[in-house]
Steps between C-alpha positions, in 0.01 A plus 500: 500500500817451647820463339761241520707713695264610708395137628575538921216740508288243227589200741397656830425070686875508614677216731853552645651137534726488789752205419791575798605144500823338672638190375509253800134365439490199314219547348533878423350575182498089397130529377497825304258438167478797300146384358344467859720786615307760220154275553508654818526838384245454267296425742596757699426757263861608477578696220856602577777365725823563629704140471840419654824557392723561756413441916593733750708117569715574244332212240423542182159320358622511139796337274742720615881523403594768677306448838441170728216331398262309790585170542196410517384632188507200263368742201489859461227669638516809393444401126322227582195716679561829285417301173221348648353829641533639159332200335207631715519874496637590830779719512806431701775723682823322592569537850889583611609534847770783464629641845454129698671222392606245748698308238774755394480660871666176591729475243592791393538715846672812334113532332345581848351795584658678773345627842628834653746319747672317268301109483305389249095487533435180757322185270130470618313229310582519130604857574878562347561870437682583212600815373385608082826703509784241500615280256170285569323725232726418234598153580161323562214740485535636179571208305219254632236827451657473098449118498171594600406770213712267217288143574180561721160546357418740780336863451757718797683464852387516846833621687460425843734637816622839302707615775601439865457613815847684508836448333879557586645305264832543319327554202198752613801659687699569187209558230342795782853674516552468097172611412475786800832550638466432848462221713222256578469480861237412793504890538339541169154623530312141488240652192804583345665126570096371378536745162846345397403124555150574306632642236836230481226282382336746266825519282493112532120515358631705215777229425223260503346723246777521239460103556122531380558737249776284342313142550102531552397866482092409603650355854415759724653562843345483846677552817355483841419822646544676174276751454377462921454833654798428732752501239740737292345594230833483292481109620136447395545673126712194381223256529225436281267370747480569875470266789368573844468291791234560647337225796249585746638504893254643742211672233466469103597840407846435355328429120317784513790713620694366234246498190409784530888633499555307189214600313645805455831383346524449100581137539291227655616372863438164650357495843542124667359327754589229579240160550667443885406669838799573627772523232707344191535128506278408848219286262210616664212576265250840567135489411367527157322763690788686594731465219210647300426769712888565447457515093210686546747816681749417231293519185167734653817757543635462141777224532554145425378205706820273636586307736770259604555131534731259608625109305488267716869293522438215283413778203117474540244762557212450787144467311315676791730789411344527192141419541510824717691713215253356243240725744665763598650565135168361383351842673767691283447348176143632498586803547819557318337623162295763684878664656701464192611847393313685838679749636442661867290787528764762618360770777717476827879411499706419828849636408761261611848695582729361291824764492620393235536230214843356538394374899295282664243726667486418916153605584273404232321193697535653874237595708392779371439341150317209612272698748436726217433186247276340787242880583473553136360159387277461849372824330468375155683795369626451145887531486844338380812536672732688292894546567599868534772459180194425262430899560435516118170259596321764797297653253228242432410519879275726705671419817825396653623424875792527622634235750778539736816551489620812308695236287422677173725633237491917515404486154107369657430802650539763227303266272229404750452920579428497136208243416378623863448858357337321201227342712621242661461383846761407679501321865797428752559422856756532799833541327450439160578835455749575754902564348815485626466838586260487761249666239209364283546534128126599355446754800336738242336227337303377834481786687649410824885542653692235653560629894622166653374150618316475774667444871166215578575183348132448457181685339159528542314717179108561433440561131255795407141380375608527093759201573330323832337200226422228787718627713369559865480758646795567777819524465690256299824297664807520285727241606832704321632859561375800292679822322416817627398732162429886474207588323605670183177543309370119556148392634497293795389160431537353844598620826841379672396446868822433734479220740485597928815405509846350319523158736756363693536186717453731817292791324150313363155416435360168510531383117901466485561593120200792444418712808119725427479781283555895603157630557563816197673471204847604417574831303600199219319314223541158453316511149504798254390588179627785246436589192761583247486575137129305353650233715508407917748328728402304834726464772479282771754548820553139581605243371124328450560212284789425667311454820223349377715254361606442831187550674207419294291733639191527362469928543797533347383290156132722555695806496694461164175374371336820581821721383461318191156543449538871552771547247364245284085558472486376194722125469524267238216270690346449844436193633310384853712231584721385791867557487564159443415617133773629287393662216639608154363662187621406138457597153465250207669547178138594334434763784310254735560577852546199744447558842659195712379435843759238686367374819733348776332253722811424761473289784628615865888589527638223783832592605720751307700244311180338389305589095166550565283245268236528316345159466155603349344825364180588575387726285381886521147609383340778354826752505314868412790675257530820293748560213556846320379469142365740298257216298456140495329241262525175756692413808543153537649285758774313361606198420134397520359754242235546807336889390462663802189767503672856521422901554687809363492761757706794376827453439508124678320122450326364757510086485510241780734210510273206558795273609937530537591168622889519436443813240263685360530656118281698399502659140361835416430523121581888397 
């Protein structure tokens, strides 16, 4: 049962509603009904919204006396479609557009933020930077977010634009050299210039709080990209709620990436679509079919289901809209019960580098962290992705993987030697290990020295039968350059094979980028294994996921598949599906384990710029799975109640799925 306070992870059917509206329509917002605006909803199967307050225009959507209220607005919105959600039971979020705000950019120019030569940010579209640090805080923001708590029957706030891009301004100038005594310059390391603008709104969002505390304590505080992997911890702690953007470009990995970063926070996180193809505001409409293949990542992975929408200018909403969200949120209302209070199975843990709490981390979403995100679930291997200042988390998981860069805090290391000697197993590629000082830190730990990287900027390796998996077998291209390691008590892996030659224009082979393999191997590994302590480390020396990121070469996903099977014979589950299946295990509050099976159907790619569709889902059929249990009364597919005939063979259950059309749950009674 969840408590009041905990209703954003009760009310999981969540719609964003975009509202950006200038004032030079005439009919701009002329039809707004607050009955047929929530009827909608309703019929939706919304059961919490974010609703307007202030536009990144600079117009207020509520009875303002501080601000400058649409003129278009006959009533006031706000209240008008707040009291009317609550009539109805759907929470509401008002929305306030902090760091754009075309309005007071215009007339109030000394509010601007401030590029590094001097000008103020350039106006595109509604797009007015404005800076949280001058007198813009105090004069307008503050006050209207007070108005807000003191008359509004809303539950919290939705601040939107925290920061900007970069600021110069008088006032960032001054508060940097009062606060650290120096200046604020272009010169200033630009994570440095990120950490002080990030966290110039976090002592805003605790001003905000003293404005809670003293007028509605229960309104709770959302900010977008609080709590998002990508941002300072320091920034994140001041909001109740997080919010992460999160829309799909060229694949639909981004809510898995993200869910399953959040899931291992203490506060719930939403992750949000958003109902267009190609961003905010363009009115096209996806698929039910591939908006609910989108919830399905979002809630099979432990988070909410949201999206987000758009008015239309004469205050209405678009019924189609919502005859798709009353399917796709439709799909998550039968299923909702079944999640409440299900946590992720923990087992393997991709450790972001985050150095440290106070900054925005740089490399937490690069290359290497999405090609690592991407193997793993094409491998259905069971694992969150953990930032490396949660250290005090490590020990409920059996493995961890490193990603490059060396962008962790020293304090990782020591810690990381320690639950490795305790029996865990720990994996890391290319430079995730490499220092400043030309040296790897964990040497000891996985049994190979650091000599240097290699002179070719291309590989070729043949993994040792233990580790081949599918692989064939030949030697393997590596599109990426390799470390050359001493053998200091490790087992070879896989072989590091040299390439005939390191091209040039004049000096090649016929392939231009990846000239044939040596015909021996190199004195190197390119994989290695060592034991240490009851525990093991893996290296790899290149920077795999980061390649086949690039890449997507098959091998290269067959050969972490076969590492992991190696180091892992005994997983969570096994299932005999195609890649296109992401899989996650859960436990239920009563001990119920809930194996989730999310199936993405995409259609072909088009150019780059282009979102692949998915316009129908056909389903899969008779998916052959295992899951580790020790006993089991029933496992039934869910939300059917469909038993499904099983077999206990050892330690695992043996079931097949008859049918995942968008996904699969399957729950294994204990």
């Amino acid at each position: 049962m969840h408590s009041d306070t905990d209703w954003f992870r009760a009310n999981i059917r969540q719609v964003h509603m975009d509202f950006h509206m200038p004032e030079f329509p005439r009919e701009a917002i002329a039809n707004f009904d607050a009955g047929e605006f929530v009827a909608h909803l309703r019929r939706g199967k919304v059961n919490m919204i974010a609703l307007f307050a202030k536009c990144h225009f600079g117009n207020s959507f509520y009875d303002t006396r501080v601000g400058h209220k649409h003129e278009g607005l006959a009533g006031d919105f706000l209240m008008e479609a707040a009291a009317e959600c609550r009539r109805h039971g759907i929470r509401t979020i008002a929305y306030y557009s902090l760091c754009c705000d075309r309005r007071v950019y215009d007339t109030h120019p000394h509010w601007r933020a401030i590029r590094a030569d001097g000008s103020p940010h350039p106006i595109q579209g509604p797009w007015g930077r404005v800076c949280v640090n001058t007198p813009y805080r105090e004069e307008l923001v503050l006050p209207q977010l007070e108005e807000i708590a003191a008359g509004y029957p809303v539950d919290g706030y939705f601040i939107d634009i925290p920061t900007v891009p970069e600021c110069f301004c008088p006032y960032c100038k001054a508060k940097f050299r009062l606060m650290y005594g120096r200046e604020l310059a272009p010169e200033t390391p630009k994570a440095e210039q990120r950490a002080f603008l990030q966290n110039s709104c976090g002592r805003f969002l605790r001003e905000l709080r003293a404005i809670v505390e003293r007028r509605n304590p229960a309104l709770k505080i959302l900010t977008n990209e609080g709590w998002a992997l990508r941002s300072a911890r320091t920034f994140s702690e001041q909001n109740d709620y997080g919010v992460w953007e999160s829309q799909p470009r060229n694949n639909y990995l981004s809510h898995s990436f993200a869910a399953r970063h959040v899931r291992t926070l203490d506060v719930p996180v939403q992750v949000m679509s958003v109902r267009f193809y190609q961003g905010w505001g363009d009115l096209t409409l996806k698929p039910a079919a591939q908006m609910t293949t989108e919830f399905a990542a979002m809630i099979g992975n432990g988070g909410v289901a949201s999206s987000g929408d758009q008015v239309n200018v004469d205050g209405t909403l678009q019924p189609a809209v919502y005859g798709m969200f009353a399917k796709a949120f439709g799909f998550v209302e039968e299923r909702e019960t079944l999640l409440a209070g299900a946590e992720s199975v923990k087992e393997t843990a991709i450790l972001a580098p985050v150095p440290r709490r106070d900054w925005p981390p740089e490399h937490v979403q690069g290359p290497e962290m999405l090609g690592a995100h991407k193997a793993l679930i094409e491998s259905h291997v069971q694992f969150d992705i953990l930032a490396s200042i949660d250290l005090h988390k490590i020990d409920a998981y059996n493995i961890l993987v490193l990603t490059e860069p060396n962008d962790f805090a020293p304090e990782v290391f020591g810690k990381l030697r320690q639950w490795v000697h305790g029996g865990g197993t720990l994996v890391a590629a290319g430079n995730s290990l490499l220092g400043r000082d030309n040296a790897f830190a964990l040497e000891d730990v996985f049994g190979v020295e650091y000599l240097e990287p290699s002179v070719f900027s291309v590989s070729h390796f043949k993994p040792r039968p233990n580790v081949r998996g599918e692989c064939d077998d030949l030697p393997l291209q590596f599109r990426g350059r390799s470390c050359k390691v001493l053998l200091r008590g490790a087992e070879v892996l896989a072989d590091y094979i040299y390439p005939q030659i390191e091209q040039t224009a004049v000096y090649s082979f016929r392939n231009p980028h990846c000239p044939p393999p040596a015909g021996e191997v190199s004195p190197y590994p390119f994989a290695t294994l060592h034991r240490f302590g009851d525990g093991k480390a893996v290296y790899v020396a290149g920077s795999i996921f980061k390649i086949y990121w690039e890449t997507n070469h098959h091998w290269l996903r067959q050969f972490i598949e076969g590492l992991w099977r190696h180091i892992s014979p005994n997983p969570p589950y096994r299932i005999q599906a195609p890649g296109t299946v992401e899989s996650n295990l859960m436990r239920r509050p009563n001990g119920d384990l809930l194996l989730n099976l999310i199936h993405y159907q995409v259609g072909h790619q088009g150019a780059q710029t282009a979102i692949p569709s998915i316009e129908k889902v056909h389903p899969l059929r008779g998916i052959e799975c295992e899951a580790r249990a020790e006993t089991a009364r029933r496992v039934v597919a869910e939300p059917q109640g469909e038993e499904l005939p099983f077999q206990l063979e050892g330690s695992y259950i043996r079931f097949t799925v008859p049918e995942i059309e968008y996904m699969a749950m399957i729950r294994i009674e204990t």
